[in-house]
C-alpha angles and dihedrals in degrees: 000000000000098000089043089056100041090050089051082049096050099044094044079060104052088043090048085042099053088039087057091049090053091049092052100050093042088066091044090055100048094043081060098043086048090049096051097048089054083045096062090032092063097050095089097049092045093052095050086041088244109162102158089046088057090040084059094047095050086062091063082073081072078086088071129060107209108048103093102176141021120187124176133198140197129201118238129197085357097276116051123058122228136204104260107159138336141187132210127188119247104271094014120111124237114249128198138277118274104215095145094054109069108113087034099060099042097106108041119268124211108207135142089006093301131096116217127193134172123197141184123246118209139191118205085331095318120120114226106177135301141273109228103193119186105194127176119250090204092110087054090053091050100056096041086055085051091053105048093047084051088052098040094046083048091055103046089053093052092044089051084054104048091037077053091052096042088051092055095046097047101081100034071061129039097035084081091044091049090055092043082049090050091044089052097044088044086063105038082057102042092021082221098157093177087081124103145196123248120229120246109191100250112118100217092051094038087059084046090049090050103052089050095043080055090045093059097047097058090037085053084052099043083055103055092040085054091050090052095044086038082064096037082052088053102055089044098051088060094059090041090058096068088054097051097050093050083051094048089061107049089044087066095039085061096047089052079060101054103037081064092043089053089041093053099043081052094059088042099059091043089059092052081051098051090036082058101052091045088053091057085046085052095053095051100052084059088053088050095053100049088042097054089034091074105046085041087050094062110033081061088049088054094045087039088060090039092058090043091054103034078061085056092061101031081062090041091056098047087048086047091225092117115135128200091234091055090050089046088053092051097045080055108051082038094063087044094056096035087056091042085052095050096043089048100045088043086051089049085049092051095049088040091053094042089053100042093055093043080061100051086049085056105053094030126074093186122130121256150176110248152145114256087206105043089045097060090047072061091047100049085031082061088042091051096104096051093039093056091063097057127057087219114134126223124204126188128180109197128153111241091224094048097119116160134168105243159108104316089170102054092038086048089053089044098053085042104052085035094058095039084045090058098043101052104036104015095046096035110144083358105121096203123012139179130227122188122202124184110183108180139145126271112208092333083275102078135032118227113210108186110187119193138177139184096221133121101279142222127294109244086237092072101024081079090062105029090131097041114115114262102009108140134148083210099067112160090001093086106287123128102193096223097088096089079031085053094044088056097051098056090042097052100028109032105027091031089227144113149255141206136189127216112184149146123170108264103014099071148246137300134181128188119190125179127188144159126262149160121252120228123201109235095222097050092060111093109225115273086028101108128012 
């Protein structure tokens, strides 16, 4: 009933709709054809300048009811348009001219219950002025008002047939549907699937009943095959018990294995770690000893002649053949000494100092106030010893004021593992290479180390897992694999920062690390408070 009714409503509107439009057009049409045929008539007039002749013949549109109004205008001068003869329906006001309206009424214009149209007229091509008509739609309205009570009155009789025969239809109907309704309702209550539909002699039902009636009858089979396989389950789940439970244990059995395997491939790793880490501490204090060994070597060559010589004089002056030019000569090459054995034993503190703080960096993971400058001079002053036996050059662009509050130790371990990286993979069987580090500030929240070198780069096989434990080109000749692991590590745990890799084999290395620090302001940090 509703989509029967919905269609009639639907079609009643696109027929009213497309009536409407006719109509529309029809006037339209006829307001254009209207405004034409006063357009030829007045040529003549408007050539011989005859207003009052055109005013005569623009009585004759009494004859039709629905033109209102009739203006014409010349051109004068070519250009501007000029009032010539109009005409106005009986009880219908004048209205103005509508000078200013001429593109905009060439094509008629319904508005207000009136259509309005204005049109050139020409003479062998010339344009000699426009016909403005004003015309009532009245007509239009009526007979869309005609329509839609026609269609209207059309569609309530058809809804009251088709409400009568639906009527009629509904109970030869839905009383077999209503039993069909009860009987499903019946089983899914009592889930009694023996039951079946009667038959009611309507072919379309009788095709519904059936293919219940065949639903319930596989789902009464289905039934009675899932009760049997419900007992054969059961009966299988108690022998699969047993072997779930065997395989549970052992499960865990293996677990347990594996939870220690992983444990003590985790304390493994951390030794090599920490093996690593004391290596590099190994090797420092090497580099401590050779580069104190030879400031401490001279200043005991320099006491070592002043004792030889103060001998001299003291021998000189028991004797009493001492002369004022040889102690002159004493007091001189004395100074001189003296002066060779403070410069060398400061120089010795200094290195001792720089190393041992170097050291500290290295074993602690503690925040503190530095110079970023003034720590990788550190850094290349603790190198010294393995950097003297290469020609390989190290550049590093830092900013002097650059003083943050961070992690010395970590950032100590980085540059270390980076540069000796470098030096032994990335220039090997390169005579002199070059390695670039910037180190500057990123928003004044975040320091930016780029690390660079000219050697002969990394494979993209293992760029992929360059900070993955154990990778190492130098497997059995002496490499661990865990200095970039270890790298990462520092970077990511202990800085909470990041690192990237650029490479291509044979055109270097670059490696970018950002992490977050507080800057300090130069001038607010009291002198010996940060190296």
């Amino acid at each position: 009933m509703a989509i029967t009714s919905l269609s009639l409503i639907l079609s009643s509107g696109v027929n009213l709709y497309s009536q409407i439009s006719t109509y529309r057009q029809s006037l339209q049409d006829n307001v254009l054809i209207f405004s034409e045929m006063i357009g030829q008539s007045a040529l003549k007039p408007m050539i011989n300048d005859e207003g009052l002749v055109e005013e005569q013949n623009l009585k004759h549109l009494a004859a039709s009811n629905i033109i209102e109004n009739v203006h014409i205008y010349k051109i004068i001068d070519q250009e501007t348009p000029d009032f010539f003869a109009s005409y106005n329906k009986a009880g219908i006001a004048p209205v103005k001219a509508k000078f200013d309206q001429v593109e905009a009424l060439i094509n008629p214009k319904m508005k207000g219950g009136v259509i309005e149209i204005i049109r050139p007229i020409r003479n062998d091509g010339d344009l000699l002025g426009y016909v403005y008509l004003r015309a009532s739609s009245e007509t239009l309205e009526n007979l869309i008002a005609q329509s839609i009570m026609i269609t209207v009155s059309v569609l309530l009789i058809c809804l009251l047939i088709c409400f009568f025969f639906t009527l009629k239809l509904q109970n030869a109907i839905t009383a077999p549907i209503n039993i069909l309704v009860k009987l499903v309702q019946r089983i899914s209550r009592q889930r009694d699937y023996s039951s079946r539909t009667e038959l009611h002699g309507i072919k379309e039902l009788d095709i519904l009943g059936e293919a219940f009636n065949n639903m319930l009858q596989r789902t009464q089979e289905h039934m009675e095959r899932q009760t049997k396989a419900e007992s054969e389950q059961a009966k299988l789940n108690l022998s699969l018990e047993g072997k779930v439970q065997q395989r549970t244990m052992a499960l865990k059995e293996a677990n347990n294995e594996l939870i220690q395997t992983l444990e003590k491939l985790h304390q493994f790793q951390r030794q090599m770690v920490q093996n690593e880490k004391m290596a590099s501490l190994g090797d420092m204090v090497a580099g401590v000893a050779h580069e104190v060994n030879t400031p401490i070597g001279l200043g005991v060559t320099a006491s070592t002649m002043m004792l030889d010589r103060l001998s001299d004089m003291r021998k000189a002056f028991e004797d009493k053949t001492l002369k004022a030019s040889s102690l002159s000569k004493f007091i001189s090459e004395g100074e001189e000494n003296l002066n060779i054995i403070y410069r060398n034993l400061n120089r010795a503190a200094e290195l001792i100092s720089s190393f041992k703080q170097v050291a500290v960096d290295q074993s602690s993971e503690n925040n503190r106030v530095f110079s970023f400058a003034k720590l990788m001079d550190e850094i290349l002053m603790s190198m010294r010893p393995k950097l003297k036996k290469v020609k390989h050059l190290i550049n590093v662009n830092c900013a002097d004021n650059l003083v943050v509050e961070s992690k010395a130790g970590p950032i100590n371990q980085i540059m270390i593992n980076l540069i000796m990286n470098s030096i032994i993979h990335g220039f090997e069987d390169v005579d002199q290479g070059q390695i670039d580090i910037t180190i500057e500030s990123v928003d004044d929240t975040k320091i930016s180390i780029e690390f660079k070198d000219n050697g002969k780069g990394i494979p993209e096989h293992l760029r992929k897992r360059i900070f993955d434990p154990f990778v190492t080109t130098k497997r059995g000749q002496g490499g661990s694999g865990l200095g970039m692991h270890l790298v990462y590590n520092l970077v990511t745990q202990a800085l909470n920062g990041s690192i990237s890799i650029v490479s291509e084999e044979g055109q270097g290395v670059q490696f970018r690390i950002l992490f977050p620090v507080k800057m300090v302001d130069i001038n607010k940090v009291h002198s010996g408070s940060f190296v």
